[in-house]
ChimeraX commands (.cxc) that place a marker at each C-alpha (Angstrom):
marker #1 position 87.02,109.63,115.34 radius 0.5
marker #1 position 86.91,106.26,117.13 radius 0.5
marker #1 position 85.92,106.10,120.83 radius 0.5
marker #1 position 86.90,109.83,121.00 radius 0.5
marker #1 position 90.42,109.13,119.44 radius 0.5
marker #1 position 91.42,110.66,116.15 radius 0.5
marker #1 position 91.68,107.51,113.90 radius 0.5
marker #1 position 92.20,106.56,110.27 radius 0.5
marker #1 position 90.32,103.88,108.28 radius 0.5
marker #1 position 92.81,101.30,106.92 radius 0.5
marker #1 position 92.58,99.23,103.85 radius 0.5
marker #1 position 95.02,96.12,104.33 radius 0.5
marker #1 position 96.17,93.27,102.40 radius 0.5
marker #1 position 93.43,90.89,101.36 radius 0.5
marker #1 position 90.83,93.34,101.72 radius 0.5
marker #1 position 90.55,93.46,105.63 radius 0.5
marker #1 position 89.82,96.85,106.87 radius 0.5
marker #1 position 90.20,98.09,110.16 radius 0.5
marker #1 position 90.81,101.49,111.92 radius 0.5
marker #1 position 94.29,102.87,113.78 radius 0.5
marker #1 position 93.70,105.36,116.30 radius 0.5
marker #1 position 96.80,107.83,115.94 radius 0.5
marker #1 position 98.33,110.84,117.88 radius 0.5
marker #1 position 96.79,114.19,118.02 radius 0.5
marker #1 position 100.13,115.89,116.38 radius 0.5
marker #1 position 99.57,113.29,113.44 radius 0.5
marker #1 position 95.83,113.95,113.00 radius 0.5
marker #1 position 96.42,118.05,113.41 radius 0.5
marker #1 position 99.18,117.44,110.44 radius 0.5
marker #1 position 97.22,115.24,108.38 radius 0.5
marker #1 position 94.33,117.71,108.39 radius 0.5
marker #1 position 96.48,120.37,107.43 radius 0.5
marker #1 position 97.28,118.14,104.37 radius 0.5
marker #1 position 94.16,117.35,103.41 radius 0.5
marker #1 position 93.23,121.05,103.56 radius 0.5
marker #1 position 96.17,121.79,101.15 radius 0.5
marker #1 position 95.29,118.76,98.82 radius 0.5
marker #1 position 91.64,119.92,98.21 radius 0.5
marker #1 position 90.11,116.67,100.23 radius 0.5
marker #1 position 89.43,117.71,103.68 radius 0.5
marker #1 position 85.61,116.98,103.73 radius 0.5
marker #1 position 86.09,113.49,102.27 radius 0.5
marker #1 position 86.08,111.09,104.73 radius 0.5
marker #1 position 85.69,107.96,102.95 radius 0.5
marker #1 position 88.35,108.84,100.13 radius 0.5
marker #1 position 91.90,107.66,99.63 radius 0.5
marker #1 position 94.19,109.79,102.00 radius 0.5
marker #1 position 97.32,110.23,98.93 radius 0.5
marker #1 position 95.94,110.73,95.24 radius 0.5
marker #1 position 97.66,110.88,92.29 radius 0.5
marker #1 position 98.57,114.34,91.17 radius 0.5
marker #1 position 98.57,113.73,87.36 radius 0.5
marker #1 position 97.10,110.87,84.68 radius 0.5
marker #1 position 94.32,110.89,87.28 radius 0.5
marker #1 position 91.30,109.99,84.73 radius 0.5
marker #1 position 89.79,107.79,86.97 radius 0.5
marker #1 position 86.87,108.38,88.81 radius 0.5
marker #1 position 85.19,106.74,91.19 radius 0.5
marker #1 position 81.58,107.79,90.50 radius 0.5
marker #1 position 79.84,106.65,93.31 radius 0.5
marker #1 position 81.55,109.40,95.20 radius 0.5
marker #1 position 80.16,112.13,92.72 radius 0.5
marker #1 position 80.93,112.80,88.94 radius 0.5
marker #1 position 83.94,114.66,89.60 radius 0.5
marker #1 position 85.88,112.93,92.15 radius 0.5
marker #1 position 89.14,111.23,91.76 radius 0.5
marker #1 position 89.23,109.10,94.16 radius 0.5
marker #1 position 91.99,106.75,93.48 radius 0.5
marker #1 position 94.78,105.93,95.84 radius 0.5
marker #1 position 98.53,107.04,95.01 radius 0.5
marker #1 position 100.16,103.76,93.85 radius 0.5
marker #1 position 102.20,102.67,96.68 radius 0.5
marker #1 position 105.27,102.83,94.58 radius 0.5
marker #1 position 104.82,106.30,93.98 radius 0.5
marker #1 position 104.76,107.07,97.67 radius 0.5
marker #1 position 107.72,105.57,98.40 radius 0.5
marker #1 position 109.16,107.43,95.23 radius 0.5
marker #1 position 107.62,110.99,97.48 radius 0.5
marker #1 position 109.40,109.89,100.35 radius 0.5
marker #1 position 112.78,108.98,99.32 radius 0.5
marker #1 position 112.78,112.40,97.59 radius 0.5
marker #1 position 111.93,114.48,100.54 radius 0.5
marker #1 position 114.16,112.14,102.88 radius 0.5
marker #1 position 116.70,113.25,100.39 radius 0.5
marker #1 position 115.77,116.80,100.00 radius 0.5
marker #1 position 116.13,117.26,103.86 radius 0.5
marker #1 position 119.50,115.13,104.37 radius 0.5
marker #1 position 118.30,112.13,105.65 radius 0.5
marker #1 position 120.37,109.14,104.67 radius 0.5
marker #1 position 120.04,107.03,101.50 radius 0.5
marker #1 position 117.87,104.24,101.95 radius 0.5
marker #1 position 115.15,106.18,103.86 radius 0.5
marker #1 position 111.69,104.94,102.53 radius 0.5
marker #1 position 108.31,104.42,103.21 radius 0.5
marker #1 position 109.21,100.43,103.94 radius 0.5
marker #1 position 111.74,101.64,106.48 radius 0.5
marker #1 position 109.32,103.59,108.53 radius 0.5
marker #1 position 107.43,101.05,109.12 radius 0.5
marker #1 position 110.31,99.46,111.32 radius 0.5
marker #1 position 110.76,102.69,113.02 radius 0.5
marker #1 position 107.56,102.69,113.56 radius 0.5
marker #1 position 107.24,99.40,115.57 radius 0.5
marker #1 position 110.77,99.89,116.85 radius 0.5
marker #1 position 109.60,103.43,118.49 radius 0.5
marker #1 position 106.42,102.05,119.87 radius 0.5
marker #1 position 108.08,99.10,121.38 radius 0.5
marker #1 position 110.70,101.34,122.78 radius 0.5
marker #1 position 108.43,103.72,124.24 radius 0.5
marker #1 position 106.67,100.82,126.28 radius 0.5
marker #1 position 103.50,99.74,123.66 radius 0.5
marker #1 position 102.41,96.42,124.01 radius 0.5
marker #1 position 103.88,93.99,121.38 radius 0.5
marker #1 position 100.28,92.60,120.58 radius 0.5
marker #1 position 99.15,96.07,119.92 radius 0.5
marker #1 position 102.11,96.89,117.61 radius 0.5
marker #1 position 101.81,93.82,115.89 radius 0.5
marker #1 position 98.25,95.01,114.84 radius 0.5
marker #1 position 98.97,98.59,114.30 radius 0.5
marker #1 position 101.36,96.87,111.62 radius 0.5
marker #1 position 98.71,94.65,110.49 radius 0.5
marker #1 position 100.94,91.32,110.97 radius 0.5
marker #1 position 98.76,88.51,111.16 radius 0.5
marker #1 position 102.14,86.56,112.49 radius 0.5
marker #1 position 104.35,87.75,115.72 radius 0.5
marker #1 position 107.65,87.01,113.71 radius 0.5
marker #1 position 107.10,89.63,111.00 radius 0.5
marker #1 position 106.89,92.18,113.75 radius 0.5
marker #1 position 109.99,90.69,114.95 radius 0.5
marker #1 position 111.67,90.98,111.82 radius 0.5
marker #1 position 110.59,95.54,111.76 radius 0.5
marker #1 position 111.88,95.60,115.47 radius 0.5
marker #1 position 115.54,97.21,115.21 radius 0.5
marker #1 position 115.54,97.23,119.43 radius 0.5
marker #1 position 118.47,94.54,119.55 radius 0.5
marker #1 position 119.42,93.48,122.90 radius 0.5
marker #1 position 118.96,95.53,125.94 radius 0.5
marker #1 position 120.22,93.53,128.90 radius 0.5
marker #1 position 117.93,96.07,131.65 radius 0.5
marker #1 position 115.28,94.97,129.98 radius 0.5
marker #1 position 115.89,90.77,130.92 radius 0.5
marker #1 position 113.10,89.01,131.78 radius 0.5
marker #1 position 114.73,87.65,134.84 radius 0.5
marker #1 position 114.86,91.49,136.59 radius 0.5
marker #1 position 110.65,90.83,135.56 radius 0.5
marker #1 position 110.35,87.89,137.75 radius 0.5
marker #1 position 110.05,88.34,141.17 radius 0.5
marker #1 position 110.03,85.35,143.87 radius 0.5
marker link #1:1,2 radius 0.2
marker link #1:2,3 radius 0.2
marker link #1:3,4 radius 0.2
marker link #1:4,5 radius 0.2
marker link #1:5,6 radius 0.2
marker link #1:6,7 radius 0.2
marker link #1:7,8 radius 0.2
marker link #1:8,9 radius 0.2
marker link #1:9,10 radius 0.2
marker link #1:10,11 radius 0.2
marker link #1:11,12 radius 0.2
marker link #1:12,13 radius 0.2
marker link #1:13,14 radius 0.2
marker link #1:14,15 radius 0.2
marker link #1:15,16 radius 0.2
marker link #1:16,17 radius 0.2
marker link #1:17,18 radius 0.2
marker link #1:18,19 radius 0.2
marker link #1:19,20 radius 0.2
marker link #1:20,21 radius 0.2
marker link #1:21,22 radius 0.2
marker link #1:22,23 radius 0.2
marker link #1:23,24 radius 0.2
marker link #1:24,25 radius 0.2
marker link #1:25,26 radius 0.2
marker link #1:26,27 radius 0.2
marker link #1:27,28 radius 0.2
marker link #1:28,29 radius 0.2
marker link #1:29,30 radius 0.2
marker link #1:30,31 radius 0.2
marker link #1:31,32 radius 0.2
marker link #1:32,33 radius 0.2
marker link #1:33,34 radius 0.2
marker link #1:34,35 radius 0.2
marker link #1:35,36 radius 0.2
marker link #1:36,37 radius 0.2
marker link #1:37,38 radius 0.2
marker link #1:38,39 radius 0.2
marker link #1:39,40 radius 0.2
marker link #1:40,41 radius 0.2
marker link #1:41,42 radius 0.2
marker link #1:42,43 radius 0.2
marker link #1:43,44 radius 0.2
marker link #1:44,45 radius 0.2
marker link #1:45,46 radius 0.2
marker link #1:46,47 radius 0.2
marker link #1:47,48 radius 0.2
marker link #1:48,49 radius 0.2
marker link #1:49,50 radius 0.2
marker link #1:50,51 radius 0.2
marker link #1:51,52 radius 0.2
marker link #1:52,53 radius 0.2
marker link #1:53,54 radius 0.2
marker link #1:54,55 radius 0.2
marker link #1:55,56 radius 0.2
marker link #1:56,57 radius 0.2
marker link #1:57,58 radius 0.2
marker link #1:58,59 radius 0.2
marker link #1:59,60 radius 0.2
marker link #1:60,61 radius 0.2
marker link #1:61,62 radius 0.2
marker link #1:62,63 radius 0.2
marker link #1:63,64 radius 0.2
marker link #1:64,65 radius 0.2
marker link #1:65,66 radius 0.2
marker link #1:66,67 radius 0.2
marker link #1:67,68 radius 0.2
marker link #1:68,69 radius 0.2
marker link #1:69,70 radius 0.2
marker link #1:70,71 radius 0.2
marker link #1:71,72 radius 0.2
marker link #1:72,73 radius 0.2
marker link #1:73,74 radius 0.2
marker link #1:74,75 radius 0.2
marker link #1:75,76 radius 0.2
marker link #1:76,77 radius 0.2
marker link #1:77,78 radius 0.2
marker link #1:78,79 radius 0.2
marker link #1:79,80 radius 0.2
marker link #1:80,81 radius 0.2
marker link #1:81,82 radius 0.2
marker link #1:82,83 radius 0.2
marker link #1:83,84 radius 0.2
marker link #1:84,85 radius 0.2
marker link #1:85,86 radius 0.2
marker link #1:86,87 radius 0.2
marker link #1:87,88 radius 0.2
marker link #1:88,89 radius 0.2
marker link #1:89,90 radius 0.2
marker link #1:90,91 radius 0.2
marker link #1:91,92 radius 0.2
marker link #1:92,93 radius 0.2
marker link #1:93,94 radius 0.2
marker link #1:94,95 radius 0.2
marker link #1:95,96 radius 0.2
marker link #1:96,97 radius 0.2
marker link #1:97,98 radius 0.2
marker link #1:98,99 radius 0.2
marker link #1:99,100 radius 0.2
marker link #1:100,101 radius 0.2
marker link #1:101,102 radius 0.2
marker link #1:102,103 radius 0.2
marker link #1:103,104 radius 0.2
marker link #1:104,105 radius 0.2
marker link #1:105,106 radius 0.2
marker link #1:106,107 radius 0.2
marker link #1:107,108 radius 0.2
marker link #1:108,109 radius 0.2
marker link #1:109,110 radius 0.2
marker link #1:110,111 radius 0.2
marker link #1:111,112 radius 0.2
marker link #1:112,113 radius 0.2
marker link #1:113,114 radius 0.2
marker link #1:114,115 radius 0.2
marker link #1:115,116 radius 0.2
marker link #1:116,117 radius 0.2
marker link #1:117,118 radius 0.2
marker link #1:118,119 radius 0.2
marker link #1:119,120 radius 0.2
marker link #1:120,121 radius 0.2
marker link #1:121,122 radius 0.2
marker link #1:122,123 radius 0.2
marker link #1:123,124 radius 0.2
marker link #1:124,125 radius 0.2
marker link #1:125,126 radius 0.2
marker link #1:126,127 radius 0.2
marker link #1:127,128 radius 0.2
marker link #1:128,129 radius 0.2
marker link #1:129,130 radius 0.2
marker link #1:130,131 radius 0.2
marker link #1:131,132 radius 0.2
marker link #1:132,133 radius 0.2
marker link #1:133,134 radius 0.2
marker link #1:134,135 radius 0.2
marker link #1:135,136 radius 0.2
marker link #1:136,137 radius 0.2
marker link #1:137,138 radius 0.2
marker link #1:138,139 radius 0.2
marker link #1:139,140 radius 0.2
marker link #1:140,141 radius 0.2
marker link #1:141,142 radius 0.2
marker link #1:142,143 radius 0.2
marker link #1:143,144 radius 0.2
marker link #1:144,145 radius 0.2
marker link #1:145,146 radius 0.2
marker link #1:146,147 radius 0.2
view
């Protein structure tokens, strides 16, 4: 929790940490996850783990808990298999929902500054790069400025 929003605790490039607040569907269906993966009660743990070759402990969590993160090629390997599994298109990954991510939450009216650091771009123009929006000419500028 974070200011009475469900939230998770990020690890980013470089080392910078940080927290995302996120939707109360999301949180109710991550729980249920974490209740199925064995992990529920750890908070400060990685959120995917490695199913197998998982000899690594982290021992100042306890002498028995693997707490390693899934290597983020291994998600992406999850999620093109399920994307697969329930007919989405070829090319589905974890990279691409990230744009649909920002693309959504631009779409639906968030704030481009808070988008930008959901994402965890330090620079405006990556989030530019994610944002599949294209033009949308009732959305000019102009019809913004009133004289």
């Amino acid at each position: 929790m974070n200011a009475g929003f469900d939230s998770l605790r990020v690890h980013r490039k470089g080392g910078k940490k940080g927290s995302l607040a996120i939707n109360p569907q999301t949180a109710q269906r991550i729980r249920t996850y974490l209740e199925t993966a064995g992990h529920a009660a750890d908070f400060d743990g990685p959120l995917f783990r490695p199913l197998r070759n998982n000899g690594k402990v982290n021992r100042s969590m306890g002498p028995d808990v693997d707490a390693r993160h899934m290597d983020p090629d291994a998600v992406d390997r999850v999620v093109r298999k399920y994307a697969l599994h329930v007919g989405l298109a070829r090319g589905y990954s974890a990279h691409s929902m990230r744009a649909t991510f920002i693309t959504t939450a631009l779409r639906n009216g968030a704030k481009f500054e808070d988008v930008q650091d959901a994402a965890g771009h330090a620079n405006p123009s990556t989030t530019r790069l994610y944002d599949k929006r294209g033009y949308d000419p009732e959305k000019s500028a102009s019809f913004f400025a009133n004289y």
